[in-house]
C-alpha positions, 0 to 999 in steps of 0.5 A: 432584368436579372435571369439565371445564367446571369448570376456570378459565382465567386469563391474564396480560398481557405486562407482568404476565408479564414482571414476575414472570419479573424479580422472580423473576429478582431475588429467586429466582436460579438460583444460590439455587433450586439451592442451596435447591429443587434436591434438593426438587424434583429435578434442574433442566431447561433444557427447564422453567422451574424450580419456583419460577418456575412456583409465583409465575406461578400464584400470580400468575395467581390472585390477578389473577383474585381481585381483587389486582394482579400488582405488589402480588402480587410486592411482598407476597412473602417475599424468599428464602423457597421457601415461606411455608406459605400463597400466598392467602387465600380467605374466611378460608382459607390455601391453598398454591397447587401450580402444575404445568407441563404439555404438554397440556391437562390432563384429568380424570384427571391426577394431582397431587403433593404432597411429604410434606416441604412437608406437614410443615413448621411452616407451616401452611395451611388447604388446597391450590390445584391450577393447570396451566401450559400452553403453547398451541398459537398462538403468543402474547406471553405463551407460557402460561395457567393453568387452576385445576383444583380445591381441597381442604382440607388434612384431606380431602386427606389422607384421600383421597390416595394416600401412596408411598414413595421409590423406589415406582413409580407406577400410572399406567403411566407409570413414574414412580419418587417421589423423595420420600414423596409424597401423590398425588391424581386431579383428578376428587377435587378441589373445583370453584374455584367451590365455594371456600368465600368 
């Protein structure tokens, strides 16, 4: 079980964040991820950067701290490709990385996401990698960090999660209505990154 000192801050530099805000500018549109991602994801906020965007920082982010350049990160990314199945590899392991944008630091008991669509299309992964977003409270040149919550394999996640319906409403008191057929799972069920299989 995932508790708070075990959660792993990562950071980019300016110049690495400022690269991947132009590869997604180049390679993801805004025209594209409304066309592709909008109706997945749900409608576009100009409050939030969109999806995809906040997926290839985190995916980003963690890499660096495995070891792999930002540039080379980029570089290796399918072009025009919402989603390849998998976004790292880990001690043989495929893990889709599921980078949420938050607020606030998050805590031990927020809930992550995973839309039962993205689980069941024919590309496959081993397991998944949960990162928040968050915005600091000084202001900094590279206005986010990320924090790697936890992890889990794709078999046990199914197990443990939670599956609502479109159109339930979630018990989290927040009145939070699904969109989609969603697997829903707290952070204290996650995996420390640090037990991360190598």
């Amino acid at each position: 079980m995932t508790q708070l000192k075990d959660f792993l801050y990562l950071k980019l530099t300016e110049e690495e964040y400022k690269a991947v805000l132009e590869y997604v500018d180049v390679n993801l549109p805004m025209e594209w991820v409304q066309k592709y991602d909008a109706g997945e994801f749900g409608p576009l906020s100009d409050k939030k950067m969109n999806n995809n965007t906040v997926g290839v920082l985190g995916e980003c982010a963690l890499s660096k701290y495995e070891g792999k350049p930002v540039l080379e990160t980029l570089a290796e990314r399918p072009v025009r490709v919402s989603d390849a199945g998998w976004d790292i590899v880990i001690g043989g392991h495929t893990y889709d990385i599921k980078t949420l944008q938050s607020v606030v630091r998050p805590n031990t008991a927020f809930r992550y996401n995973v839309k039962k669509s993205t689980i069941d299309k024919e590309k496959p992964n081993d397991g998944f990698i949960w990162i928040a977003m968050v915005r600091p409270i000084d202001c900094l040149t590279v206005p986010f960090y990320w924090l790697v919550m936890g992890w889990m394999f794709k078999d046990e996640f199914l197990k443990k999660a939670t599956l609502h319906r479109k159109g339930e409403t979630s018990d989290a008191k927040n009145n939070w209505v699904f969109s989609s057929d969603t697997y829903d799972i707290t952070v204290r069920k996650l995996h420390p990154y640090k037990d991360i299989p190598r």
